[in-house]
Every structure is written in C-alpha cells, then in structure tokens.
N, C-alpha and C positions, 0 to 999 in steps of 0.2 A: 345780373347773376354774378357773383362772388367764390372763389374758389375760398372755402375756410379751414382755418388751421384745425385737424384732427384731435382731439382730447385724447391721451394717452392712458391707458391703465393705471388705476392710483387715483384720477382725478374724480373727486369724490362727486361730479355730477353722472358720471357712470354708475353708480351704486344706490342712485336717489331718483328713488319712482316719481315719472315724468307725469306731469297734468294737461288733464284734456281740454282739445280742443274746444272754443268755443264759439270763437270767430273766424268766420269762413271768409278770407278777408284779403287784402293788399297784402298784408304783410304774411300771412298764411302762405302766398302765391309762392311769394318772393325767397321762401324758407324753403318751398318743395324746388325749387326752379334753383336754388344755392347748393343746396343737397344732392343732388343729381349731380351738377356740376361737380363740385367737391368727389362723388362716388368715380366719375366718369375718369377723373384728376389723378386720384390716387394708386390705379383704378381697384377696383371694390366690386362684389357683386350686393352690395345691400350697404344701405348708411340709416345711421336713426337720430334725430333732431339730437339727442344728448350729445351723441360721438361729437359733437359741433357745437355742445357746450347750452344748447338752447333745449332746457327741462320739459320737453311737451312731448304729444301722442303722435309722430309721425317719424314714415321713412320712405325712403325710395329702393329698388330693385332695380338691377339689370342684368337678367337672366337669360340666356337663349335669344338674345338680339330684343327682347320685351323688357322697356324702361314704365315703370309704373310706381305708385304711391299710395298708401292710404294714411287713413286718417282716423285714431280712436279704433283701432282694431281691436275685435274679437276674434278670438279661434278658436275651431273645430277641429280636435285632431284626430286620425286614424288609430286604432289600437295596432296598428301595423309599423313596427319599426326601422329605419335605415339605420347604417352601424358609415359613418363616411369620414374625411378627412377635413377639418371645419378649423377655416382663419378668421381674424377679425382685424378690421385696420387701428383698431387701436392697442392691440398687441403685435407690431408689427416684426415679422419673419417666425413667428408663433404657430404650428398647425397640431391639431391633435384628433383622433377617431371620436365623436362626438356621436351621443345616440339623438336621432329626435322623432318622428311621427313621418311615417312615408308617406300622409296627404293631408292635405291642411285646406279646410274652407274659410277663407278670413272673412269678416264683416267687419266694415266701416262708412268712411265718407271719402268721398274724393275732396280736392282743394276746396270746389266749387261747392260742398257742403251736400251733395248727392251721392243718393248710398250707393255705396257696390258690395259687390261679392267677389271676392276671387277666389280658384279654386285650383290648387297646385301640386305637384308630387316632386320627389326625388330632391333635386337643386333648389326649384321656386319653395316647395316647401320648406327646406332646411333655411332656407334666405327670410322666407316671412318668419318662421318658427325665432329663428337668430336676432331678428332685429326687433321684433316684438318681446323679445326678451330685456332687450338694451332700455325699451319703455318702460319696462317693470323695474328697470338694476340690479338686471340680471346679468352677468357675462357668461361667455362660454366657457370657462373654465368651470365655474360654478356647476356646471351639466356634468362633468366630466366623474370617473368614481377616484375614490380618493388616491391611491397610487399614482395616475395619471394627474391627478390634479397636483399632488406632492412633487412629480416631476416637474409639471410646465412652470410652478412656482418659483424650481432652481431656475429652472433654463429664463423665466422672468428674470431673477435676480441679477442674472448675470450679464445681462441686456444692455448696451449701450441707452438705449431710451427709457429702460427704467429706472438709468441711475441717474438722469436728468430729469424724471419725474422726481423723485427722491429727494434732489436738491432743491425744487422748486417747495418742499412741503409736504407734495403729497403720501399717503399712505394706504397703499393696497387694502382690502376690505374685503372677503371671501365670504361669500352666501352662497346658499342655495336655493336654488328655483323653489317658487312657491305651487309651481305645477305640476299638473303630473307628466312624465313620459309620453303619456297616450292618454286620448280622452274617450269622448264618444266616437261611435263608428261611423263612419261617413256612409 
C-alpha cells in the first residue's frame, strides 16, 4: 500500500472517462488497497482510481466508520433530492451546495470480481453518486447551476494549487453531467 499523489483540478485525467475493469486481479488489489490509503491520508470521504491519475472504474468510501469499494459501477438513483455542502480532494479547500439523489442503489464487483449491491442514502449516497461521477469526468462543479459554478471558478482561479496546476500545463475543462439529477425510484 502506497500513499499517492492527488490529481488536482486541470489535470485532464479528471475529465476523461475512465475504462472498465477487466481484470479482477493483483494489481486491481493493489489499486483498491492504494486508494483507501491515499482517501484515509488526505483524509476524504470517497477517492476514484482517476483522482490518482489511473483512468479506470473504481473507488473506495469511508462513510460512517464503513470503508468499502466497487468496481464498474451502475446507479440507481432516487427521484428524491438532497440539497448539501459537497468537497472534493482534488479541489482542495473548495465546498459548495451540490444537489444529487437522496438514495442510491450501486451495482458492481468487488476487487475479487463478485458482484455486489450497495445501497445508500444522505452521505453514502452523495460519496458513491460523487465519485462515480469522477469515473464518467465528471467533477462536482460540473453539477453545480451556473452562478454557483461561475463562483467556484473565481474562487478556483485564485487558489494557490491551481496556479501550480496552471504552470504545470494544465487547463481546467468544464462539463456537464451526462446524467440526470434523479433516476428511477428505488
């Protein structure tokens, strides 16, 4: 286990839709078992294999004292919305009201390539909703309505670490989710 350096907002592997898993594997392990560390490090309540620079389907949680992972996730969202306060470690000292779906049924695979199901509300679901985002390249800004986004943009710019993203090259890249709000009803 490896504590690894955080991808900061700007680096264009945060913006670039992650590929699926395929191999349930050593080094699969070794990625979930890095990530955690890393989330546990910075600390975080959710990390997703890009934030960490590695383009694939996976992240970990640690929510309510519950450390967990999947792998290749699908979600199920609630038509019921929470309205809450939402950071991300790679926008760091950044918080903004983010809307997302008050319950989420995830499907995937665990490390070991067995499915699960997890099925979450409030916190766990804004953390899977948030980092299943990160797999798509999506950030939470991207969620946000444009006023709100048009803020968090200055208050980015102004940022000590995004002016050293900045000088490394990179360049911010604003999308919006390709999903909806709310899905089916759980």
């Amino acid at each position: 286990m490896t504590i690894q350096p955080i991808r900061l907002f700007g680096d264009p592997v945060l913006t670039t839709p992650s590929q699926p898993i395929v191999d349930f594997d050593t080094e699969l392990r070794t990625l979930v078992a890095d990530l955690i560390e890393t989330m546990q490090a910075a600390p975080g309540a959710g990390l997703a294999a890009p934030q960490i620079g590695v383009p694939v389907r996976v992240f970990v949680w640690d929510v309510d004292e519950e450390i967990g992972h999947l792998v290749n996730p699908v979600l199920n969202l609630s038509s019921d919305l929470q309205e809450g306060e939402e950071g991300c470690l790679s926008f760091p000292n950044l918080q903004f009201n983010t809307p997302r779906a008050m319950r989420v049924v995830a499907k995937g695979f665990n490390m070991h390539g067995e499915e699960v199901e997890i099925e979450g509300s409030e916190l766990l679901a804004r953390a899977i909703q948030h980092e299943t985002d990160h797999l798509d390249g999506i950030v939470f800004i991207d969620r946000l309505p444009r006023e709100l986004r048009k803020q968090a943009m200055k208050e980015i710019r102004k940022s000590e670490w995004f002016m050293e993203a900045t000088e490394k090259g990179y360049s911010p890249e604003i999308r919006f989710s390709p999903h909806k709000q709310s899905g089916k009803l759980l």
